[in-house]
The first five atom37 places (N, CA, C, CB, O) and aatype in JSON, in Angstrom:
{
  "aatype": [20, 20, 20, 20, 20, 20, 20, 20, 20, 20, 20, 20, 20, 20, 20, 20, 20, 20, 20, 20, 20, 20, 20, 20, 20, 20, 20, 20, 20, 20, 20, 20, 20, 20, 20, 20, 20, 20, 20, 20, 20, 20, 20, 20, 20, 20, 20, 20, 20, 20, 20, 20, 20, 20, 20, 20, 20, 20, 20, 20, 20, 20, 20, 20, 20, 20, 20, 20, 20, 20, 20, 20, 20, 20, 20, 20, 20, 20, 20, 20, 20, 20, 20, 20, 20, 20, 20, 20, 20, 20, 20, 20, 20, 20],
  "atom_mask": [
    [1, 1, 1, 1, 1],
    [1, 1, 1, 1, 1],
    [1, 1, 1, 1, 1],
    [1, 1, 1, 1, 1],
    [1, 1, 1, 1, 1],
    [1, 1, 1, 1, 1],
    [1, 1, 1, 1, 1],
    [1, 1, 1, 1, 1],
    [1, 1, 1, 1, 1],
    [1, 1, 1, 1, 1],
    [1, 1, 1, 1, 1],
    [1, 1, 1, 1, 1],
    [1, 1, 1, 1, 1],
    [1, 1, 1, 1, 1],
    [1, 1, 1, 1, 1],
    [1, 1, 1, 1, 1],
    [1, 1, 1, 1, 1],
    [1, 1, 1, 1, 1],
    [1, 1, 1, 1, 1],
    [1, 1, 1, 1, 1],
    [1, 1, 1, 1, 1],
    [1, 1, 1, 1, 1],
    [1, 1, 1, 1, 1],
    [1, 1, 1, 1, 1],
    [1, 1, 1, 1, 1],
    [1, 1, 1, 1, 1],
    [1, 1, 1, 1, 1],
    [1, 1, 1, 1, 1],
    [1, 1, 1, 1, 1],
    [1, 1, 1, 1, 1],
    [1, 1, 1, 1, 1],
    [1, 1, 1, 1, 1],
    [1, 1, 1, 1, 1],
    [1, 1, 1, 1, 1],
    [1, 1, 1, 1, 1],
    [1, 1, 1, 1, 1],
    [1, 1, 1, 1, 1],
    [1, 1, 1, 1, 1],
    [1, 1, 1, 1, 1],
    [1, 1, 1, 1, 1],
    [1, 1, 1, 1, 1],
    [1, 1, 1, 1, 1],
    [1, 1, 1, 1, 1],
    [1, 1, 1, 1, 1],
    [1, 1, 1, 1, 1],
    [1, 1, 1, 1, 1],
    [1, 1, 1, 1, 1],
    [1, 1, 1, 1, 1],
    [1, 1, 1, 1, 1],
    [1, 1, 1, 1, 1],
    [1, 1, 1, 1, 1],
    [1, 1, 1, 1, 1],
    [1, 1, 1, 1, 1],
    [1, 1, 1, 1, 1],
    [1, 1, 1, 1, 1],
    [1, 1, 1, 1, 1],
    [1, 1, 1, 1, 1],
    [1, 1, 1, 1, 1],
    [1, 1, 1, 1, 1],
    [1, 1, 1, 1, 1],
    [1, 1, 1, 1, 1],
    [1, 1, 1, 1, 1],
    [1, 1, 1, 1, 1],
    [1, 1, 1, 1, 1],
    [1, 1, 1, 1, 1],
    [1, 1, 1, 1, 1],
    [1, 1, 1, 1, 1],
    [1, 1, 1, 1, 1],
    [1, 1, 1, 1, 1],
    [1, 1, 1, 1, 1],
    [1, 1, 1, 1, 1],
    [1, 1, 1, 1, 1],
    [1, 1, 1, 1, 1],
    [1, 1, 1, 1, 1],
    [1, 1, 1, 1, 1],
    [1, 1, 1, 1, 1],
    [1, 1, 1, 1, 1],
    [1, 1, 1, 1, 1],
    [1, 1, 1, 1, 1],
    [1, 1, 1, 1, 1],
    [1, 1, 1, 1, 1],
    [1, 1, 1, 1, 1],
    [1, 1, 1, 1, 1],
    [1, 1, 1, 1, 1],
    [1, 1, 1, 1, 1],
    [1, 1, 1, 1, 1],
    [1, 1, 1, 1, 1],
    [1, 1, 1, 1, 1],
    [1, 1, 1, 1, 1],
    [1, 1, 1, 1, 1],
    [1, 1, 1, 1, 1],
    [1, 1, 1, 1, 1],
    [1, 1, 1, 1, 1],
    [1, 1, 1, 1, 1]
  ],
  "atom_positions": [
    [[-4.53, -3.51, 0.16], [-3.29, -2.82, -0.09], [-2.66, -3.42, -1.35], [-2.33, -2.91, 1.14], [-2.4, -4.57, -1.72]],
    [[-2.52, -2.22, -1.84], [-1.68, -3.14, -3.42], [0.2, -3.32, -3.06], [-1.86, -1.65, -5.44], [1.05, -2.9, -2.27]],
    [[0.0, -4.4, -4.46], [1.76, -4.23, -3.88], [2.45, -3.29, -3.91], [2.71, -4.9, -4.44], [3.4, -3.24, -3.12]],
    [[2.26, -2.49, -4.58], [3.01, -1.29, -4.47], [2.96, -0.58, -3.37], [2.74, -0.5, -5.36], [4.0, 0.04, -3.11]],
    [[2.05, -0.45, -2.6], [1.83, 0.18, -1.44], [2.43, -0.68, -0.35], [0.4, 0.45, -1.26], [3.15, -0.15, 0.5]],
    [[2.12, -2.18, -0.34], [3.23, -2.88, 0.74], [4.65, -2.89, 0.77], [3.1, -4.15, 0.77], [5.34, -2.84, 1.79]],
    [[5.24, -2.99, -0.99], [6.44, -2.26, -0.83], [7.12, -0.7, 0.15], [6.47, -2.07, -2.07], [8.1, -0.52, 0.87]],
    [[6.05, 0.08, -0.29], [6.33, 1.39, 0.14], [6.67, 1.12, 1.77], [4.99, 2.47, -0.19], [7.69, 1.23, 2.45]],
    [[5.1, 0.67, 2.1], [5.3, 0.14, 4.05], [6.28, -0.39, 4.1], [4.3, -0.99, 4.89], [7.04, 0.17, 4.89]],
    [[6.74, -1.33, 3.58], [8.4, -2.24, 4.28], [9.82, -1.61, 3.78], [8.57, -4.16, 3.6], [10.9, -1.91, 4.29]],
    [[9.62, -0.38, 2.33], [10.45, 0.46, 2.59], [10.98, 1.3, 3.54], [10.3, 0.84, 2.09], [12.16, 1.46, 3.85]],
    [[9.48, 2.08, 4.18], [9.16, 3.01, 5.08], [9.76, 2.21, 6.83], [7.29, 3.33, 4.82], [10.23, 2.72, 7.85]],
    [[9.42, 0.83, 6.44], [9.88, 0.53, 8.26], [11.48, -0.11, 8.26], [8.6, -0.98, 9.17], [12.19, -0.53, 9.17]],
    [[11.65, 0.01, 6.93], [13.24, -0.89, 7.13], [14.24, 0.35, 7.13], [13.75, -2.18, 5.56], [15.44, 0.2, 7.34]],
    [[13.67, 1.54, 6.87], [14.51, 3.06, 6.76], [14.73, 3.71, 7.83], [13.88, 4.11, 6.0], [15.66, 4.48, 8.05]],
    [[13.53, 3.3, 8.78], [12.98, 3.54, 10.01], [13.77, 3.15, 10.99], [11.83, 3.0, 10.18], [14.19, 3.92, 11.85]],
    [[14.1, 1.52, 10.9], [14.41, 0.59, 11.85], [15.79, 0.27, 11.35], [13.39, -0.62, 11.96], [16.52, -0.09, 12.28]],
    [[16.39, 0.3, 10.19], [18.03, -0.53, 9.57], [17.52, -1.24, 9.15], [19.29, -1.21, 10.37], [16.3, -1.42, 9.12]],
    [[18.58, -1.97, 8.6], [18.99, -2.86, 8.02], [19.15, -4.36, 9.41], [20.37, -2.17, 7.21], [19.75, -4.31, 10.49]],
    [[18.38, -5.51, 8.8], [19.0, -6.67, 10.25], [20.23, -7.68, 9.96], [17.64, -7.93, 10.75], [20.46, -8.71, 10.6]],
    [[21.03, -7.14, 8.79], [22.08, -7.83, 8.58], [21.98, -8.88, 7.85], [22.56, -8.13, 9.54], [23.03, -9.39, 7.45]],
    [[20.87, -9.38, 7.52], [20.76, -10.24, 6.31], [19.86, -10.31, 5.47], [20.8, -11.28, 6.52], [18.75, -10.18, 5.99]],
    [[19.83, -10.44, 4.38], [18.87, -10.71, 3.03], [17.63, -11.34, 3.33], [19.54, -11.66, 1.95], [17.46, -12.43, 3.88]],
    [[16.8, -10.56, 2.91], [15.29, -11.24, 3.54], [14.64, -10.77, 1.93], [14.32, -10.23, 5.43], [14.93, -9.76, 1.29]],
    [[13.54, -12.01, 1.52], [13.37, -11.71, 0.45], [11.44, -12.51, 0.54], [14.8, -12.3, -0.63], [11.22, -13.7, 0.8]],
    [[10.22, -11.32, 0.21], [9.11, -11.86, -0.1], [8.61, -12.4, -0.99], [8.56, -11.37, 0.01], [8.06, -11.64, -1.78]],
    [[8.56, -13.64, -1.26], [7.78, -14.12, -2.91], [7.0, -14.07, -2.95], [7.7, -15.16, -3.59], [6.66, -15.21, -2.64]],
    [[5.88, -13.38, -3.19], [4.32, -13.4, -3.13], [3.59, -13.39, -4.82], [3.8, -11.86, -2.18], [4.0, -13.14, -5.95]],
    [[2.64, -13.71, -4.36], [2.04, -13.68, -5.84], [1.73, -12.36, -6.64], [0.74, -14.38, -5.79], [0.69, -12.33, -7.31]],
    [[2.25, -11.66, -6.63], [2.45, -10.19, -7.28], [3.97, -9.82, -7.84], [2.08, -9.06, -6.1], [4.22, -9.2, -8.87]],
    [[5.19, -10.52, -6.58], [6.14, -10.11, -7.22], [7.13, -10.27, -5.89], [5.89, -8.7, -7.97], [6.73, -10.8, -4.86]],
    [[8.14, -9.87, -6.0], [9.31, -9.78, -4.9], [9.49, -8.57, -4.24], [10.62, -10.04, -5.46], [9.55, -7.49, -4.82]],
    [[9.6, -8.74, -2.81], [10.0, -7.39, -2.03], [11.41, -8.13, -1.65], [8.83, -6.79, -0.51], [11.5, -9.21, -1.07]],
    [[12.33, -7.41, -2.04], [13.5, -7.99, -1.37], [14.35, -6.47, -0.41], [14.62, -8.83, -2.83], [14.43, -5.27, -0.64]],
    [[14.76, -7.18, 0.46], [15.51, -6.08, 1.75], [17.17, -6.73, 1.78], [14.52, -6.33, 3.81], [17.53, -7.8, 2.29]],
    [[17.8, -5.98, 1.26], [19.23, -6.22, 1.95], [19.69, -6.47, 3.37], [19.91, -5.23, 1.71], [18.86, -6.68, 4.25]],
    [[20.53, -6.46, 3.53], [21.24, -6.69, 4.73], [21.29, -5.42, 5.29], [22.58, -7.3, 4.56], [21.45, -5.4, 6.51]],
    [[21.17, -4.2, 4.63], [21.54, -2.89, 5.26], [20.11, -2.35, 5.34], [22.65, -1.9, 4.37], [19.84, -1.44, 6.12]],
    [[19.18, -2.92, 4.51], [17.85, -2.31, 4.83], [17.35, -1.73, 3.83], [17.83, -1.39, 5.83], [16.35, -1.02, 3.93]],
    [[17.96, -1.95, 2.71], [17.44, -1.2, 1.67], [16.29, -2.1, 0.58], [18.8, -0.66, 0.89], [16.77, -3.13, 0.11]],
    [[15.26, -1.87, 0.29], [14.38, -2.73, -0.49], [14.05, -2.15, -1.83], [13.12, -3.0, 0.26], [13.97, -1.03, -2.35]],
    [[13.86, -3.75, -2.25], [13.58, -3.18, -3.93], [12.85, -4.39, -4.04], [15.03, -2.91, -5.27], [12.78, -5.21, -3.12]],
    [[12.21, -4.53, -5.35], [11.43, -5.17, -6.34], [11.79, -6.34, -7.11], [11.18, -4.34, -7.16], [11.01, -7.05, -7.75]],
    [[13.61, -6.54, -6.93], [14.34, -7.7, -7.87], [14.35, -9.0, -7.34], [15.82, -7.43, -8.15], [14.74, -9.28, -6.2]],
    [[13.91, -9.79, -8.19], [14.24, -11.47, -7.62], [15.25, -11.98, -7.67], [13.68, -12.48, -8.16], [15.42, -12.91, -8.46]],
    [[16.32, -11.51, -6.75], [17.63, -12.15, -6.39], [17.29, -13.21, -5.47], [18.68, -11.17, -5.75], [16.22, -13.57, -4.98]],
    [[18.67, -13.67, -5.35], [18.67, -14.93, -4.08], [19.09, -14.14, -2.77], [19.99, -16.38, -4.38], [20.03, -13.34, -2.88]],
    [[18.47, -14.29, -1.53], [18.27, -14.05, -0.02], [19.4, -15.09, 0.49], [16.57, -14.4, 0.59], [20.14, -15.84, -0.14]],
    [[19.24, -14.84, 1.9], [19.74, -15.59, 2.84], [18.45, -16.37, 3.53], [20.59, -14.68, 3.79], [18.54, -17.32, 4.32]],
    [[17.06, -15.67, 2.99], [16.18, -16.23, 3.79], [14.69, -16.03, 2.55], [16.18, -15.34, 5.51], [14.56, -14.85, 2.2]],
    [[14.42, -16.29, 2.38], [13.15, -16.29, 1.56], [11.95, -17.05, 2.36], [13.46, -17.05, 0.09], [11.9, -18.16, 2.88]],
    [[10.76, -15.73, 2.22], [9.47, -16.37, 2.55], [8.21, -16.44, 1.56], [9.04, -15.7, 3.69], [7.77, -15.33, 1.3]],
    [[7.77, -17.16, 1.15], [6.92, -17.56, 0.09], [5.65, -17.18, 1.13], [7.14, -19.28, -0.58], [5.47, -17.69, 2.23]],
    [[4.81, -16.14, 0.49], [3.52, -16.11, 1.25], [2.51, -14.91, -0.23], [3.88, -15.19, 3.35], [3.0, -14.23, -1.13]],
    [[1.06, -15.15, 0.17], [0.4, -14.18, -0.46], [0.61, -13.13, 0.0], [-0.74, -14.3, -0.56], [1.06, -12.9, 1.12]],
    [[0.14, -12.02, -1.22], [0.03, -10.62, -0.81], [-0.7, -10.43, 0.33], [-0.51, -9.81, -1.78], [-0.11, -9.79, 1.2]],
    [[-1.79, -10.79, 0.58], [-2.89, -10.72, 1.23], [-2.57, -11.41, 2.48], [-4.0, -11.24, 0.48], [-3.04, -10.8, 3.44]],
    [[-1.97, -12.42, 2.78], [-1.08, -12.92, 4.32], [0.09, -12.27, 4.51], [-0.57, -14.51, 4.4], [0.38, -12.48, 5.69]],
    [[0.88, -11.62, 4.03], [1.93, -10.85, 3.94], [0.95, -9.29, 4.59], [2.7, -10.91, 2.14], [1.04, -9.08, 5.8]],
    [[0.22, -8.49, 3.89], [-0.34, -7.79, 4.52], [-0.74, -7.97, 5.69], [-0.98, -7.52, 4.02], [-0.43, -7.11, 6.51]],
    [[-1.51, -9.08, 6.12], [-2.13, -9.7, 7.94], [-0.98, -10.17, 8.75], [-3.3, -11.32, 7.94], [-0.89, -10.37, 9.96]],
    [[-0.09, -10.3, 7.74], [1.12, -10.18, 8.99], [1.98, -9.08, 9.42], [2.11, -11.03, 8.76], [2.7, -9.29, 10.4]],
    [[2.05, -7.65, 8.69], [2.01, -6.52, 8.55], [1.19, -6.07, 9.88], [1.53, -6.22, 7.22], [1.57, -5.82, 11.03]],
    [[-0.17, -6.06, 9.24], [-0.89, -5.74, 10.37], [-1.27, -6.39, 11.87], [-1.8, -5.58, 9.86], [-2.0, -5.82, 12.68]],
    [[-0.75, -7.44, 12.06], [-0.57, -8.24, 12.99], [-2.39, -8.77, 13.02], [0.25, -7.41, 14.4], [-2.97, -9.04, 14.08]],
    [[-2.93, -8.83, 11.87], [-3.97, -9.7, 11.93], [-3.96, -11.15, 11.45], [-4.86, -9.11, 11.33], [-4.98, -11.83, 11.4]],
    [[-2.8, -11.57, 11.11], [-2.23, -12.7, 10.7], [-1.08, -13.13, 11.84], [-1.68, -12.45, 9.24], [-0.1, -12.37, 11.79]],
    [[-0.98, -14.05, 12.75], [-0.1, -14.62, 13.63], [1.02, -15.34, 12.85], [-0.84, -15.53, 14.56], [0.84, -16.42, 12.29]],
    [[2.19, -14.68, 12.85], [2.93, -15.49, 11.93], [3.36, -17.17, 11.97], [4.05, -14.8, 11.92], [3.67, -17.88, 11.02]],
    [[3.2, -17.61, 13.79], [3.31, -19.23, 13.71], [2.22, -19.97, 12.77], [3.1, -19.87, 15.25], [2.37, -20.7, 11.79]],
    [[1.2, -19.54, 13.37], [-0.6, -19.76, 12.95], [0.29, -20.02, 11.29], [-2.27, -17.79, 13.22], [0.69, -21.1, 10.85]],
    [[0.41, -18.61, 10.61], [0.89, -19.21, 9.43], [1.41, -20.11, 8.9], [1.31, -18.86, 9.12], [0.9, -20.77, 7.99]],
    [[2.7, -20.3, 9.49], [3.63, -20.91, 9.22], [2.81, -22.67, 9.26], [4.89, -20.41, 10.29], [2.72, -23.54, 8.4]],
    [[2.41, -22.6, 10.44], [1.53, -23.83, 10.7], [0.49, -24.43, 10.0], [1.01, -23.71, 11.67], [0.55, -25.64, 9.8]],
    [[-0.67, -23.66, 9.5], [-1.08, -23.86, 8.42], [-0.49, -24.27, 7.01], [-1.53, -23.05, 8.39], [-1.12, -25.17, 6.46]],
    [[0.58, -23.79, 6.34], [1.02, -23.38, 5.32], [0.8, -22.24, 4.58], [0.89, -24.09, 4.8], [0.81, -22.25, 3.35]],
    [[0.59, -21.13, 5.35], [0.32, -20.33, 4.9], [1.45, -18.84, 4.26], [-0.54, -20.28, 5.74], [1.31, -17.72, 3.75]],
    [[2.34, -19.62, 4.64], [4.09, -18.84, 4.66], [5.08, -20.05, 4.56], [4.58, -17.85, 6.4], [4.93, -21.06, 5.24]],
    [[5.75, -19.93, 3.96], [7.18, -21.03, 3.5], [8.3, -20.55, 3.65], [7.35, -21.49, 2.04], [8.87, -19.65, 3.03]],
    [[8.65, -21.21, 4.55], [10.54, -20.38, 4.48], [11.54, -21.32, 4.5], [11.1, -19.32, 5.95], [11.63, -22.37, 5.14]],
    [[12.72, -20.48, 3.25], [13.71, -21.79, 2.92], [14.98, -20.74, 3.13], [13.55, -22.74, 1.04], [14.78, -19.53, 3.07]],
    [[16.23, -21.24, 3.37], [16.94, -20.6, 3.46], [17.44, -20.42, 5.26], [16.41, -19.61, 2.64], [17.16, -21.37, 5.99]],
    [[18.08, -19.32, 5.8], [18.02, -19.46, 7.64], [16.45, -19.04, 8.48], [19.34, -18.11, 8.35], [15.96, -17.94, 8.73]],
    [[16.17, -19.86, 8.66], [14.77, -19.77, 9.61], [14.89, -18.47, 10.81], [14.57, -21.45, 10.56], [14.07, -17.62, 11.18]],
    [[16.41, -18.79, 11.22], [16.92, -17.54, 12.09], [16.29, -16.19, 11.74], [18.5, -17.34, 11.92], [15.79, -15.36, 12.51]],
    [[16.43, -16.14, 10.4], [16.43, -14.21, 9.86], [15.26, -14.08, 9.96], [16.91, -13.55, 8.16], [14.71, -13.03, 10.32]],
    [[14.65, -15.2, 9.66], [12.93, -15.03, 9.79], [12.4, -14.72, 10.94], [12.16, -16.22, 9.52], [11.38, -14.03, 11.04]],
    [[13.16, -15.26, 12.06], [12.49, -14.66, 13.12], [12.86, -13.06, 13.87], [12.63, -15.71, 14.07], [12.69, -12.71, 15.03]],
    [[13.42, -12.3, 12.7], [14.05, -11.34, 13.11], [13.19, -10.46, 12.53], [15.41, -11.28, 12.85], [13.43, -9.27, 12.74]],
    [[12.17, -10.75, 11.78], [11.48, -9.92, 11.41], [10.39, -9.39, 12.34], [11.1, -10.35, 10.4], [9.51, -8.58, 12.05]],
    [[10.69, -10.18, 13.92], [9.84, -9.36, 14.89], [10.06, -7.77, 15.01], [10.07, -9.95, 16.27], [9.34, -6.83, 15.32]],
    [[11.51, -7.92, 14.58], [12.03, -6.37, 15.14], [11.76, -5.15, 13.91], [13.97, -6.43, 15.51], [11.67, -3.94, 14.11]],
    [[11.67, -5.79, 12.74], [11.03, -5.04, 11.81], [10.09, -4.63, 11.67], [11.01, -5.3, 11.09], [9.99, -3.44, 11.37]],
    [[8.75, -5.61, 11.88], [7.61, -5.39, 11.96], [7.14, -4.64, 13.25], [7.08, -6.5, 11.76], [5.95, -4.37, 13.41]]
  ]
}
């Protein structure tokens, strides 16, 4: 999946589902998906309330739930700085 197309998916489920009230922002090695607080996503590298540093390619397996997001996290395979809280709110997104 290119980035452009994972953008589209986390456009498509945050339009779907809302907004979770806070700034959630992907750094991946392609570029930034960032989601507002209301749910709206774009492409700009602003500052979040929560930022997760992960590849395109683990960002996708966690999408598809072929990537376990602790497993990640545990490895190092995802970095999160900012409230750890919002991060786990992305159950309800995904």
């Amino acid at each position: 999946m290119t980035f452009e197309e994972l953008t589209q998916k986390i456009t498509n489920l945050a339009a779907a589902k809302g907004g979770l009230g806070s700034s959630i922002k992907f750094a991946t090695d392609a570029g930034s998906i960032f989601i507002s607080g209301d749910g709206k996503v774009s492409n700009v590298d602003e500052a979040a309330d929560c930022t997760i540093g992960v590849s395109l390619k683990d960002l996708q397996g966690l999408m598809t739930g072929d990537l376990n997001p602790m497993t990640a996290f545990m490895f190092g395979k995802l970095k999160i700085s900012g409230d750890m809280g919002i991060a786990m709110k992305l159950k309800d997104l995904f």
